[in-house]
CHARMM-style PDB file with segment names, atoms N, HN, CA, C and O in Angstrom:
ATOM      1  N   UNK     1     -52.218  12.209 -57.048  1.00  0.00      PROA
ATOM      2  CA  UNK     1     -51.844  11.064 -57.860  1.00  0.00      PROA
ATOM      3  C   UNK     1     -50.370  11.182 -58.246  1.00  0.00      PROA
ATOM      4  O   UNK     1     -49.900  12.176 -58.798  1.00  0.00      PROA
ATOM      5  N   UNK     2     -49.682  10.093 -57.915  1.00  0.00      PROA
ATOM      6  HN  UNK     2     -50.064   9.285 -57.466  1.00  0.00      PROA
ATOM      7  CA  UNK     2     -47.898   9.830 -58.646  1.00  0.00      PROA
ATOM      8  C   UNK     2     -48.424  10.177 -59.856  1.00  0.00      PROA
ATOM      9  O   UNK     2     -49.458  10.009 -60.502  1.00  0.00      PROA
ATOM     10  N   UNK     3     -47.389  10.705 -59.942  1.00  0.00      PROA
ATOM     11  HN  UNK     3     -46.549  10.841 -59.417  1.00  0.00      PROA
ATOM     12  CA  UNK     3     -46.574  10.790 -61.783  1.00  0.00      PROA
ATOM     13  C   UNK     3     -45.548  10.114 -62.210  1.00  0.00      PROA
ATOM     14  O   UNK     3     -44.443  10.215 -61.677  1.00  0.00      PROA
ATOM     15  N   UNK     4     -45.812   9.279 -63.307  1.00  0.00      PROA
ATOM     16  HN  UNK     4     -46.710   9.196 -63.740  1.00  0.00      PROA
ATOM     17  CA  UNK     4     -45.279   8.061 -63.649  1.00  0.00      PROA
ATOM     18  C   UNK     4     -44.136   8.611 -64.819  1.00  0.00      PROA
ATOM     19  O   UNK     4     -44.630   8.843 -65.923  1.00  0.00      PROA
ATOM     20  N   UNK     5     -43.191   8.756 -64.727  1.00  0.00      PROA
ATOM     21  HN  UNK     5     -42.790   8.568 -63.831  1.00  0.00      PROA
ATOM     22  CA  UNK     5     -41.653   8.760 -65.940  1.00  0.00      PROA
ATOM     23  C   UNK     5     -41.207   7.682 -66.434  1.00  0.00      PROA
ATOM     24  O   UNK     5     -40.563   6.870 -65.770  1.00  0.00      PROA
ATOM     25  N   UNK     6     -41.419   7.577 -67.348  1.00  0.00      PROA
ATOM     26  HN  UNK     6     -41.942   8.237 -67.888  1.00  0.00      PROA
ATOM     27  CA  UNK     6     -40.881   6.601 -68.879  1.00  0.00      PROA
ATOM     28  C   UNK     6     -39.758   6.428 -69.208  1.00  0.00      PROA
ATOM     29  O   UNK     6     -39.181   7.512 -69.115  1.00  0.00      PROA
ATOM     30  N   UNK     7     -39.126   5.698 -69.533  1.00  0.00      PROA
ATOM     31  HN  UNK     7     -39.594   4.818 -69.608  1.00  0.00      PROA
ATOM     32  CA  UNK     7     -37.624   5.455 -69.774  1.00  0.00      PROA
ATOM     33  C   UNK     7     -37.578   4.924 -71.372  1.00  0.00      PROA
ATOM     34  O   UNK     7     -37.949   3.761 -71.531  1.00  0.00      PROA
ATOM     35  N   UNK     8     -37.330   5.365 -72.081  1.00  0.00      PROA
ATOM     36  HN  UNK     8     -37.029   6.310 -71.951  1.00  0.00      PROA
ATOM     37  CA  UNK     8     -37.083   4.405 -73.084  1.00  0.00      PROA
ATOM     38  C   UNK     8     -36.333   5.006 -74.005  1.00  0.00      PROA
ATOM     39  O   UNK     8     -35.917   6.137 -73.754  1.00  0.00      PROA
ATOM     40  N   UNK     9     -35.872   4.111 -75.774  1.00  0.00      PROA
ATOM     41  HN  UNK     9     -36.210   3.192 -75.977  1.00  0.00      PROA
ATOM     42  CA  UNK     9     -35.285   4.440 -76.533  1.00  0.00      PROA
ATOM     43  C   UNK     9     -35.867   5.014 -78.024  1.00  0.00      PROA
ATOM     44  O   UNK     9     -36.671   4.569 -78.844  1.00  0.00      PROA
ATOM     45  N   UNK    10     -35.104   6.134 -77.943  1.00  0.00      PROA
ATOM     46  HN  UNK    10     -34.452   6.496 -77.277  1.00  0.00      PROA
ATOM     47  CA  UNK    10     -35.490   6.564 -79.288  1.00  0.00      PROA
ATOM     48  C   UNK    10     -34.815   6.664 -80.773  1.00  0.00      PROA
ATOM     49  O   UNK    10     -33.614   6.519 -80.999  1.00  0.00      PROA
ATOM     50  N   UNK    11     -35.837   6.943 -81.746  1.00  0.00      PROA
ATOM     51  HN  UNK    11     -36.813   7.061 -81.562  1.00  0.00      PROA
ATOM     52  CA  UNK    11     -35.181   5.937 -83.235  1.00  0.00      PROA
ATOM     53  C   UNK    11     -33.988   6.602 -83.526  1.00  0.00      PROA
ATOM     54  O   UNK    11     -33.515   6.319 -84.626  1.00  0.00      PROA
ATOM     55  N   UNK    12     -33.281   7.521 -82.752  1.00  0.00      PROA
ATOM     56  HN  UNK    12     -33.666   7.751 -81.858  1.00  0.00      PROA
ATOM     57  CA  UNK    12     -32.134   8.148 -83.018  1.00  0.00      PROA
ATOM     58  C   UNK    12     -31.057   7.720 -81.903  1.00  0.00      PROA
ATOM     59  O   UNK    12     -29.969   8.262 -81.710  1.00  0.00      PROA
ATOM     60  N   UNK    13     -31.537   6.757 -81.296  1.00  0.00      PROA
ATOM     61  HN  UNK    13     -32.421   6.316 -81.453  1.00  0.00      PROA
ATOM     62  CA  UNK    13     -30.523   5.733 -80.453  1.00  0.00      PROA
ATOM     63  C   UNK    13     -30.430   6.907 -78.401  1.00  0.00      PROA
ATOM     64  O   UNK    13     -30.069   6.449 -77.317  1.00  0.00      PROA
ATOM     65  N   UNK    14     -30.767   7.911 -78.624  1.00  0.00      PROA
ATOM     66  HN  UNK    14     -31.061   8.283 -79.505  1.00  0.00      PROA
ATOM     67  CA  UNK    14     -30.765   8.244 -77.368  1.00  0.00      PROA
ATOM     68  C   UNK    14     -31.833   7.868 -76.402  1.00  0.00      PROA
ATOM     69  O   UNK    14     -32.977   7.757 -76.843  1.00  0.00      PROA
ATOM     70  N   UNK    15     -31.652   7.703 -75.404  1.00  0.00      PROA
ATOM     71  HN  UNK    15     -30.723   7.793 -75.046  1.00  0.00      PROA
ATOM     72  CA  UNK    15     -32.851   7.225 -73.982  1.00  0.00      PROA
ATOM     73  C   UNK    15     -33.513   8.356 -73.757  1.00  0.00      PROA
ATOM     74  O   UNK    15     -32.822   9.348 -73.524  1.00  0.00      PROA
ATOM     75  N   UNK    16     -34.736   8.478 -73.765  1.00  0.00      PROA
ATOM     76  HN  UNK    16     -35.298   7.672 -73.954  1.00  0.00      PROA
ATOM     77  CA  UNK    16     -35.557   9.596 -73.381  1.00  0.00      PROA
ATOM     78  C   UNK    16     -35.930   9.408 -71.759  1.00  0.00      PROA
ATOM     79  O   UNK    16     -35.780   8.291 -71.264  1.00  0.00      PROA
ATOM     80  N   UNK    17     -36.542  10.803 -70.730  1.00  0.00      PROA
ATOM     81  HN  UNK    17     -36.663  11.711 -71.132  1.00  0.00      PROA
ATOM     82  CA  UNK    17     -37.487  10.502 -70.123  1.00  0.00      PROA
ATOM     83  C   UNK    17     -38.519  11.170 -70.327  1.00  0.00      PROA
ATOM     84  O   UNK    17     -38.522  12.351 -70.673  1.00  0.00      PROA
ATOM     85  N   UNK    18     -39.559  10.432 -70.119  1.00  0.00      PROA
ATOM     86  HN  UNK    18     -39.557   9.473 -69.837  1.00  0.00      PROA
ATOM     87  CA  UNK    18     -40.755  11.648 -70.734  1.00  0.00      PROA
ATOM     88  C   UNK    18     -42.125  11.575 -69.753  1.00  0.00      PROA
ATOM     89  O   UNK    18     -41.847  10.668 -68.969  1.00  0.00      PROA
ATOM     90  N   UNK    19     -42.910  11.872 -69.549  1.00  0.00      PROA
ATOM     91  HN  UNK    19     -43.136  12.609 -70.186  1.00  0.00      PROA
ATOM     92  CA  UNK    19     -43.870  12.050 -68.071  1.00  0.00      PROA
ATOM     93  C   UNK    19     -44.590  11.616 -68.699  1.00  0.00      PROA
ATOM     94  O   UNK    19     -44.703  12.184 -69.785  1.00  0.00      PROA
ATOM     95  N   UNK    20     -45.576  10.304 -68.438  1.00  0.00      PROA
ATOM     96  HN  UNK    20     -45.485   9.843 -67.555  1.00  0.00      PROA
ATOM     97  CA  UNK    20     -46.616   9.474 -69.324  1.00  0.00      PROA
ATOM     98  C   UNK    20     -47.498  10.341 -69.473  1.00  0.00      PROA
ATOM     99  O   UNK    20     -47.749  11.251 -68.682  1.00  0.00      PROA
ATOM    100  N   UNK    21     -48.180  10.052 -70.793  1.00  0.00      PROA
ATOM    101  HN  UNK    21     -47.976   9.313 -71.435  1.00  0.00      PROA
ATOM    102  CA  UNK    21     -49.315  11.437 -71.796  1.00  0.00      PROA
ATOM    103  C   UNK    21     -48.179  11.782 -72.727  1.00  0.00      PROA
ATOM    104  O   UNK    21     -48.350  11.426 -73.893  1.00  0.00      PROA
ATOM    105  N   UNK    22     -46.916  12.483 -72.407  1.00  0.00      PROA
ATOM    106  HN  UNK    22     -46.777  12.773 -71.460  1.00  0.00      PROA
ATOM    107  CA  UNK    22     -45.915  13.199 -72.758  1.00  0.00      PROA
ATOM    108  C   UNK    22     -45.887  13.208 -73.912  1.00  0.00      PROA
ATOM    109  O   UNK    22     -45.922  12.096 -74.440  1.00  0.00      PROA
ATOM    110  N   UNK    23     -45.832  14.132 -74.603  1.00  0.00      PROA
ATOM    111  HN  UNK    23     -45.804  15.035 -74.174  1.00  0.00      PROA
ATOM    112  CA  UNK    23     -45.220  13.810 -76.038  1.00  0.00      PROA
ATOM    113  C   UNK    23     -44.236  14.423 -76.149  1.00  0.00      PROA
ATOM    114  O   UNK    23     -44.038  14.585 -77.353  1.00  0.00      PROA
ATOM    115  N   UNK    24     -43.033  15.137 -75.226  1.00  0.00      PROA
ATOM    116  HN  UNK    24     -43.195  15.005 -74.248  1.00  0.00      PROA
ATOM    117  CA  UNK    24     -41.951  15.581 -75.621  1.00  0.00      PROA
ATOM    118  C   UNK    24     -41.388  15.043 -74.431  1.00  0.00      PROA
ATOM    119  O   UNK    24     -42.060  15.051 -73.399  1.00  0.00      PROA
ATOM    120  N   UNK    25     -39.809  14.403 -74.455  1.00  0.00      PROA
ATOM    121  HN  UNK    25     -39.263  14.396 -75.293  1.00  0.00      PROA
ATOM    122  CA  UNK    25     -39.198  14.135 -73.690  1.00  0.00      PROA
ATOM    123  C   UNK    25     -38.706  14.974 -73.088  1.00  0.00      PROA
ATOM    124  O   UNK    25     -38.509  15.973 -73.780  1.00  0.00      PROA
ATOM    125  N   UNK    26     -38.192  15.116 -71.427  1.00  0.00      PROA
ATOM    126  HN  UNK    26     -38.352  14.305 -70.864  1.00  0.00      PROA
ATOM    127  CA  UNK    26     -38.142  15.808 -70.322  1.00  0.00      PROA
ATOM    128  C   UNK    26     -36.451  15.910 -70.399  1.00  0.00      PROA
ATOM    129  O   UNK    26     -36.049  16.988 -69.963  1.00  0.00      PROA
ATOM    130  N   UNK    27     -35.702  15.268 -70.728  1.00  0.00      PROA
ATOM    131  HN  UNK    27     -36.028  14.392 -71.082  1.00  0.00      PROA
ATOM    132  CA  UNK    27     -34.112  15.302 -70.740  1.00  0.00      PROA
ATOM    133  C   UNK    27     -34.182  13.454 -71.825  1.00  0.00      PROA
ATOM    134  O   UNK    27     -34.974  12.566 -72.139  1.00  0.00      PROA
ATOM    135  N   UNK    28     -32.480  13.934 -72.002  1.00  0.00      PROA
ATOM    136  HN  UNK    28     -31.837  14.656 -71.747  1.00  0.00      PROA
ATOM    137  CA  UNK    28     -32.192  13.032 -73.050  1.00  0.00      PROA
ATOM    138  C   UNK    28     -30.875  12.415 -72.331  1.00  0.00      PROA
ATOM    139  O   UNK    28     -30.336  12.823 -71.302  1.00  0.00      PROA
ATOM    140  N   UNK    29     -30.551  11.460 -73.048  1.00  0.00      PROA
ATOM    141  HN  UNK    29     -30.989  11.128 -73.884  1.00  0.00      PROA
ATOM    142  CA  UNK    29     -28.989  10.674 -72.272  1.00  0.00      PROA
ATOM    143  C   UNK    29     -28.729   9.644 -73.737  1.00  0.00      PROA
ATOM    144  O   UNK    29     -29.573   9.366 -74.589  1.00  0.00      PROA
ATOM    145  N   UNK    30     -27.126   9.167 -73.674  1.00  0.00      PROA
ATOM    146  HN  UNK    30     -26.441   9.393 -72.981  1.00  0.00      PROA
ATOM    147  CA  UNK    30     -26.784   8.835 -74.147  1.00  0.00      PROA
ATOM    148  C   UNK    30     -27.039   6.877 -73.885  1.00  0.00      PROA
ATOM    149  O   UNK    30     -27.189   6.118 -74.842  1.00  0.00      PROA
ATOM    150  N   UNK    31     -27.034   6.444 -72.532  1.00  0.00      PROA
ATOM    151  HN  UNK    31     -26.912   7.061 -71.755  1.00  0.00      PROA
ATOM    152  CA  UNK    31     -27.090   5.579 -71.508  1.00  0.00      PROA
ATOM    153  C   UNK    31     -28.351   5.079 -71.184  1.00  0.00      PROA
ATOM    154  O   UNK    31     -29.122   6.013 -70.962  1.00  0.00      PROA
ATOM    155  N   UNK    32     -28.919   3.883 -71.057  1.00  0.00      PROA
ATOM    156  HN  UNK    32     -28.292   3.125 -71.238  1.00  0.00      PROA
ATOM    157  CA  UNK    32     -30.147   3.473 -70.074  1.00  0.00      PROA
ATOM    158  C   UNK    32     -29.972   4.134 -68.776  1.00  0.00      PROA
ATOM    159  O   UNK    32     -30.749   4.736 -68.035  1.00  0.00      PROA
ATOM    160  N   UNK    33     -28.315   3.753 -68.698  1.00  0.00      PROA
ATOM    161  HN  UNK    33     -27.683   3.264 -69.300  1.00  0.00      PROA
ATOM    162  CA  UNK    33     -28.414   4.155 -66.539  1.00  0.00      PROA
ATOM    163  C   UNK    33     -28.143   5.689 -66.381  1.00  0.00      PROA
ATOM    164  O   UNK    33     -28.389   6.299 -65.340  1.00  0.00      PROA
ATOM    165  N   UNK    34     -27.687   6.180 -67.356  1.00  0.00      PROA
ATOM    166  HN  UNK    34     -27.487   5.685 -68.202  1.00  0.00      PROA
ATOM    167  CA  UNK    34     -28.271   7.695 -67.305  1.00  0.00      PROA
ATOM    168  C   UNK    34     -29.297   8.304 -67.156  1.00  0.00      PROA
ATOM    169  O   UNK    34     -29.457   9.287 -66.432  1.00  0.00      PROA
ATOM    170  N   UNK    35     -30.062   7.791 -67.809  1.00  0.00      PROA
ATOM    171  HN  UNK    35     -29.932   6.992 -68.397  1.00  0.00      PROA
ATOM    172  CA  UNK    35     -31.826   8.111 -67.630  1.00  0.00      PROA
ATOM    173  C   UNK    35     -32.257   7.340 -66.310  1.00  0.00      PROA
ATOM    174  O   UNK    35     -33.386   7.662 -65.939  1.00  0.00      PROA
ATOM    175  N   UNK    36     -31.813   6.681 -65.756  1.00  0.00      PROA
ATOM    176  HN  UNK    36     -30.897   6.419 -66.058  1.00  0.00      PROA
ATOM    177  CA  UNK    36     -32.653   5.985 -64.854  1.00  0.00      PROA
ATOM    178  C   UNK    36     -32.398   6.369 -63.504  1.00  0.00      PROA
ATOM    179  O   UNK    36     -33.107   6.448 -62.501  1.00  0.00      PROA
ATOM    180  N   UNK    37     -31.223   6.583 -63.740  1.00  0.00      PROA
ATOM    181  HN  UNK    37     -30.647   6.519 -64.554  1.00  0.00      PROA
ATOM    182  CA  UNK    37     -30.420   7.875 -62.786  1.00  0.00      PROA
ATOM    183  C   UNK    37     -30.960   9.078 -62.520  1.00  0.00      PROA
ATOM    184  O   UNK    37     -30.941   9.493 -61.361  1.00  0.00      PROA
ATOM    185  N   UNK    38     -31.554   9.867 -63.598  1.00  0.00      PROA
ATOM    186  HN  UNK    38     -31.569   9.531 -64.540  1.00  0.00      PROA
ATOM    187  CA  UNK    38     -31.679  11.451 -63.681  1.00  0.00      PROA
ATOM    188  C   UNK    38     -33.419  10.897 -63.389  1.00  0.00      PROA
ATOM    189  O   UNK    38     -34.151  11.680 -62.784  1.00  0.00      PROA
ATOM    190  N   UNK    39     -33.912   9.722 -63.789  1.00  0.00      PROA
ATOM    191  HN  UNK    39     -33.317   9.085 -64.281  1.00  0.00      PROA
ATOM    192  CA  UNK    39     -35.476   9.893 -63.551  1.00  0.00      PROA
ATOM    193  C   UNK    39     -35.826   9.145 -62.035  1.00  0.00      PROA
ATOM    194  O   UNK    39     -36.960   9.322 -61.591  1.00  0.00      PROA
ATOM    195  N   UNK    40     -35.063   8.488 -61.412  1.00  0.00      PROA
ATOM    196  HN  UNK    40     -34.142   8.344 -61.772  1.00  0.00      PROA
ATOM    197  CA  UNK    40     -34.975   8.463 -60.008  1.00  0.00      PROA
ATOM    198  C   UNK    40     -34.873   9.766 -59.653  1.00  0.00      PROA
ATOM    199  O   UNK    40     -35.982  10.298 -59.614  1.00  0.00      PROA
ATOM    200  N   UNK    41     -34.067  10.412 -59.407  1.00  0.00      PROA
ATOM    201  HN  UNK    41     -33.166   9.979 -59.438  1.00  0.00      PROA
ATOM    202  CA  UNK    41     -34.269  11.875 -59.009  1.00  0.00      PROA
ATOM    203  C   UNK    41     -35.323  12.864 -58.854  1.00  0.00      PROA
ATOM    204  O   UNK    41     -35.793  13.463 -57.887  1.00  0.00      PROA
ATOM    205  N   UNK    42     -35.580  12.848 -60.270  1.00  0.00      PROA
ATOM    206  HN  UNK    42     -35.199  12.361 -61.055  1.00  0.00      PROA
ATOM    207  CA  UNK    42     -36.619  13.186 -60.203  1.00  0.00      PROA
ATOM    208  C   UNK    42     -38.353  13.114 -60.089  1.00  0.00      PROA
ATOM    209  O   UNK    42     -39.293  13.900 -60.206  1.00  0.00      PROA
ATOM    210  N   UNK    43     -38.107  11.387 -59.729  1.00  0.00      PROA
ATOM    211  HN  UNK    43     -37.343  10.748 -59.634  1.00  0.00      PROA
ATOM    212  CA  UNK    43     -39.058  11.160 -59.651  1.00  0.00      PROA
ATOM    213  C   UNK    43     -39.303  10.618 -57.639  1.00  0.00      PROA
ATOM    214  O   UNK    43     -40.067   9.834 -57.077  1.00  0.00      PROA
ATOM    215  N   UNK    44     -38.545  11.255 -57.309  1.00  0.00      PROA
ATOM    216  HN  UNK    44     -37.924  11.892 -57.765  1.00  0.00      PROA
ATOM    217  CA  UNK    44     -38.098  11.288 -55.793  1.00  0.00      PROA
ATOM    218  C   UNK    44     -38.576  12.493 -55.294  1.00  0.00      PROA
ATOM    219  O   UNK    44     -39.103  12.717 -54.204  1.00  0.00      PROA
ATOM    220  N   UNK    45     -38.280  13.402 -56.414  1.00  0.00      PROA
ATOM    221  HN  UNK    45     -37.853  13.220 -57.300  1.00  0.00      PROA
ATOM    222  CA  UNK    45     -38.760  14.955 -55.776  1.00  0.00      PROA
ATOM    223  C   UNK    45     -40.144  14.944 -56.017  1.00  0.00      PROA
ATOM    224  O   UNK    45     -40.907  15.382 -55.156  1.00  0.00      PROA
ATOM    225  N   UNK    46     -40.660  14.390 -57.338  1.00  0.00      PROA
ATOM    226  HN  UNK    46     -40.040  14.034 -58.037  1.00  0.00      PROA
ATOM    227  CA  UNK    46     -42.329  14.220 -57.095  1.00  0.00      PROA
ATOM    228  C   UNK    46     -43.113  12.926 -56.627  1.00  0.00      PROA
ATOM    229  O   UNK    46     -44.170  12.514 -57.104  1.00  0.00      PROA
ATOM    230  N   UNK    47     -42.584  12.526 -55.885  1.00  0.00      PROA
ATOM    231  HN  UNK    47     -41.726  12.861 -55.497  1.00  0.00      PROA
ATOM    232  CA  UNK    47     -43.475  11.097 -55.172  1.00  0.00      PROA
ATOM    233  C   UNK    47     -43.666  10.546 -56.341  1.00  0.00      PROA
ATOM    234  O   UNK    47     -44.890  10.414 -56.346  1.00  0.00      PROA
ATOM    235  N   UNK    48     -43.275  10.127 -57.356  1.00  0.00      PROA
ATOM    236  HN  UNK    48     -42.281  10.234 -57.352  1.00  0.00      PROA
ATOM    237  CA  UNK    48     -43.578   9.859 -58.545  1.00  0.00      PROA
ATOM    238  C   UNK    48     -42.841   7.933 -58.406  1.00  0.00      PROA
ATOM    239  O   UNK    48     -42.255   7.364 -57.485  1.00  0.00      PROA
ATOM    240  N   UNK    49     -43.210   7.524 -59.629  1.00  0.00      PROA
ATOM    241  HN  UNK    49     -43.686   7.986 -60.377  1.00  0.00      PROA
ATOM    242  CA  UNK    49     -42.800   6.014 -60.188  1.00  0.00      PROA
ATOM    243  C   UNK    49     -42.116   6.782 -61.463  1.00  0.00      PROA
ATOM    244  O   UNK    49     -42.154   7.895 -61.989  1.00  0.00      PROA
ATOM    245  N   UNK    50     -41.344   5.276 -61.678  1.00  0.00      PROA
ATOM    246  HN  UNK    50     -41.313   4.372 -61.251  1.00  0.00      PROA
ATOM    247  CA  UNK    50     -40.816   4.612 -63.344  1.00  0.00      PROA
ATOM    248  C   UNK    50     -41.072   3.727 -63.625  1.00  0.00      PROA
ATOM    249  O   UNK    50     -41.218   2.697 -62.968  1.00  0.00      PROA
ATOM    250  N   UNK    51     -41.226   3.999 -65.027  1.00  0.00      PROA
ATOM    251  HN  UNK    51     -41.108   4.837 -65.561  1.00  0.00      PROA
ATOM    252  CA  UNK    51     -41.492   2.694 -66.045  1.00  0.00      PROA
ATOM    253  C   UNK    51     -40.357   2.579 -66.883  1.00  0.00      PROA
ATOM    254  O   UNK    51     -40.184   3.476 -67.708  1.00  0.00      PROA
ATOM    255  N   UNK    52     -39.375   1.437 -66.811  1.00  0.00      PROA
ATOM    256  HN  UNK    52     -39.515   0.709 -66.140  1.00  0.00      PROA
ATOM    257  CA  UNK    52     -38.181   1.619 -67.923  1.00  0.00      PROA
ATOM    258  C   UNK    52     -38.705   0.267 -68.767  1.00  0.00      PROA
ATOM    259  O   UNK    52     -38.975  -0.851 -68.326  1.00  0.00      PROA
ATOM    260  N   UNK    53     -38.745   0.723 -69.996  1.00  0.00      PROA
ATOM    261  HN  UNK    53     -38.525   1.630 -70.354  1.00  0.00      PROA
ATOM    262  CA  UNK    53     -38.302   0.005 -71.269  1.00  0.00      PROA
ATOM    263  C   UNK    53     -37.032  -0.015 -71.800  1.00  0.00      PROA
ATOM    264  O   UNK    53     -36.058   0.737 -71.811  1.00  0.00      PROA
ATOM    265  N   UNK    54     -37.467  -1.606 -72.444  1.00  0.00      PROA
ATOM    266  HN  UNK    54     -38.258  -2.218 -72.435  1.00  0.00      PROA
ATOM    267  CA  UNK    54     -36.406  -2.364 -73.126  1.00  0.00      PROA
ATOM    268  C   UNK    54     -36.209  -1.426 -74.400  1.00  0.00      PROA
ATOM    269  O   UNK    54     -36.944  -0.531 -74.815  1.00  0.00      PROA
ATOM    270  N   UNK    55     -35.118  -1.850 -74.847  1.00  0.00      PROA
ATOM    271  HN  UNK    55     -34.520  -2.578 -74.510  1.00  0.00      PROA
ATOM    272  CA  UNK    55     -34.602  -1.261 -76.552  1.00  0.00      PROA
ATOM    273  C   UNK    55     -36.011  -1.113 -77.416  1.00  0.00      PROA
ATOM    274  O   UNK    55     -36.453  -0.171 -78.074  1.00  0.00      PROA
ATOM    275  N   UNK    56     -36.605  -2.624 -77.099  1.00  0.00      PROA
ATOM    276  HN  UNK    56     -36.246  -3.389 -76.564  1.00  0.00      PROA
ATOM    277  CA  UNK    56     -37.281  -2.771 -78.075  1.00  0.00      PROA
ATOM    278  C   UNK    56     -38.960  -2.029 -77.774  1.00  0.00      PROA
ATOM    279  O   UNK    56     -39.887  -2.101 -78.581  1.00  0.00      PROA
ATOM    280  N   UNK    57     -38.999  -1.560 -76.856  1.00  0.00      PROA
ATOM    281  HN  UNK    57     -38.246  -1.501 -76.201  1.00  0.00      PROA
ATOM    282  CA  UNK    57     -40.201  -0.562 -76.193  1.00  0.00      PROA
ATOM    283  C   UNK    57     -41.285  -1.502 -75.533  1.00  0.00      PROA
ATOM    284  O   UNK    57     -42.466  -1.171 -75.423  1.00  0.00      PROA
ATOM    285  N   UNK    58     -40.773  -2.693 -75.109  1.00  0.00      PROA
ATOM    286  HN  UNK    58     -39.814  -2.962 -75.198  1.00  0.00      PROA
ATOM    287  CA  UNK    58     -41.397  -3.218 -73.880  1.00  0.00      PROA
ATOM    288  C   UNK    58     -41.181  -3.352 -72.841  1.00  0.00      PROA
ATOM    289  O   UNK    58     -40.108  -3.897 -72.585  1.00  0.00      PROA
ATOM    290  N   UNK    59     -41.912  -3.010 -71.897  1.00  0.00      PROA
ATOM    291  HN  UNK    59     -42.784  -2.568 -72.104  1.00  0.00      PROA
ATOM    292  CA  UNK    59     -41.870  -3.094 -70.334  1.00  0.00      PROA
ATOM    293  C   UNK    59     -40.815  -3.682 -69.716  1.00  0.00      PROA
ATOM    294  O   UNK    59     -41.013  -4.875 -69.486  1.00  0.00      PROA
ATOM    295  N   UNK    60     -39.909  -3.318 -69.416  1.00  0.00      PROA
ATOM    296  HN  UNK    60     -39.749  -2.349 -69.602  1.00  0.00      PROA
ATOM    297  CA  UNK    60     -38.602  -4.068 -68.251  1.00  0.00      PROA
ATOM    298  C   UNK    60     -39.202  -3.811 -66.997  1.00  0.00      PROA
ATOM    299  O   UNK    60     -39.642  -4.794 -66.402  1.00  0.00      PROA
ATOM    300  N   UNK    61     -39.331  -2.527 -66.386  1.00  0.00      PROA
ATOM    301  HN  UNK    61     -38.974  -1.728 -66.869  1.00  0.00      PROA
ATOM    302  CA  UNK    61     -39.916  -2.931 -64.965  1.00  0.00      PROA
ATOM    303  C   UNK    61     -40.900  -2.099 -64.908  1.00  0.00      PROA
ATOM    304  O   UNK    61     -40.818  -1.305 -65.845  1.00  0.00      PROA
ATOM    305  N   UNK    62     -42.253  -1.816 -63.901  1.00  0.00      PROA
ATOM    306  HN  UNK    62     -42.319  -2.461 -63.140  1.00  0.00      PROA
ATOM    307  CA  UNK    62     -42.647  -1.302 -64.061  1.00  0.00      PROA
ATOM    308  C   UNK    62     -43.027  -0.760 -62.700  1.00  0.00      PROA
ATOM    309  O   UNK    62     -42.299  -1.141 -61.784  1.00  0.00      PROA
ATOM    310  N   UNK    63     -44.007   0.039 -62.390  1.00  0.00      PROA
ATOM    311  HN  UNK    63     -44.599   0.348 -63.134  1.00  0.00      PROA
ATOM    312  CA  UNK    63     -44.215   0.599 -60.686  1.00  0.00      PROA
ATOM    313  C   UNK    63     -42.565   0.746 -60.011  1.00  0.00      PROA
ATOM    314  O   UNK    63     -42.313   0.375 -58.865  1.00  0.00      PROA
ATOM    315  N   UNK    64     -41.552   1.336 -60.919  1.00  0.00      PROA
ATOM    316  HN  UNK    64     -41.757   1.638 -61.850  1.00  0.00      PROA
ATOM    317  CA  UNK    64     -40.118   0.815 -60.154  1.00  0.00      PROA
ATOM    318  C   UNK    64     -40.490   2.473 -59.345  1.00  0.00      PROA
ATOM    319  O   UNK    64     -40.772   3.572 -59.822  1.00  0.00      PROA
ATOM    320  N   UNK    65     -40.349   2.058 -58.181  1.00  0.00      PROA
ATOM    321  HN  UNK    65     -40.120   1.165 -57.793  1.00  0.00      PROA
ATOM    322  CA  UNK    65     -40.607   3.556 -57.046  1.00  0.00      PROA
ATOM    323  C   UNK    65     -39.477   3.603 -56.831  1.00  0.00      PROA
ATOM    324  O   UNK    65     -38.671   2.672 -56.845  1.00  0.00      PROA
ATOM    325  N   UNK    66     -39.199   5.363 -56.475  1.00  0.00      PROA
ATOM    326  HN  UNK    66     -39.854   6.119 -56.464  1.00  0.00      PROA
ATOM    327  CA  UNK    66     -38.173   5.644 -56.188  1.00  0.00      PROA
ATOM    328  C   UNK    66     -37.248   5.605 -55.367  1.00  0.00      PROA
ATOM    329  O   UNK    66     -36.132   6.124 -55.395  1.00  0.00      PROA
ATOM    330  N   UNK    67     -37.765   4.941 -54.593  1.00  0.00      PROA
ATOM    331  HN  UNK    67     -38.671   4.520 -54.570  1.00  0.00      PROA
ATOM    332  CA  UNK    67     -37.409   4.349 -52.871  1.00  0.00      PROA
ATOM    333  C   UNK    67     -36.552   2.888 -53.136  1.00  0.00      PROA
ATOM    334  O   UNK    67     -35.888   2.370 -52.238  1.00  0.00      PROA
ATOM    335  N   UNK    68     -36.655   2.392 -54.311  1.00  0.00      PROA
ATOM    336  HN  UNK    68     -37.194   2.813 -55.040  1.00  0.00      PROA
ATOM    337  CA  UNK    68     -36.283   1.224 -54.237  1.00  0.00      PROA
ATOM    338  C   UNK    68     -34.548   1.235 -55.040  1.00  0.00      PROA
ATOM    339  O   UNK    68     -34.209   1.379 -56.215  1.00  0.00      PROA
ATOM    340  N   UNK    69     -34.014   1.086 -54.188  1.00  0.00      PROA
ATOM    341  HN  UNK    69     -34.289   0.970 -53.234  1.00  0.00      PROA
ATOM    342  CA  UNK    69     -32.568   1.646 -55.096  1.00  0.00      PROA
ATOM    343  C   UNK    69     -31.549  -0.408 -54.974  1.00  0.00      PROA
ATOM    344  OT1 UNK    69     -30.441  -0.579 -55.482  1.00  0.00      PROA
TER     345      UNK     69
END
């Protein structure tokens, strides 16, 4: 089964990624396209998807595979 990475913002203004279940984020960034950057990557090395959220912690895209640049 893919493993799905989360994108979103936290109440201290940095972008988390965090591996869905997660309760601790996996790396931090200052940037949306920082995180989306570093969780393509890594979600390339595990056959994995992203899910990036908006500011406001709803769904912007979702199933975004890593193949799709």
């Amino acid at each position: 089964m893919a493993k799905n990475y989360h994108i979103s913002k936290r109440d201290d203004g940095k972008w988390q990624v965090k591996l869905a279940g997660g309760e601790k984020a996996i790396k931090l960034f200052d940037t949306q396209a920082e995180a989306i950057d570093y969780a393509k990557s890594v979600a390339e090395n595990q056959e994995g998807n992203i899910t990036i959220h908006k500011r406001d912690g709803k769904i912007r895209k979702q199933n975004y595979a890593s193949d799709n640049d």
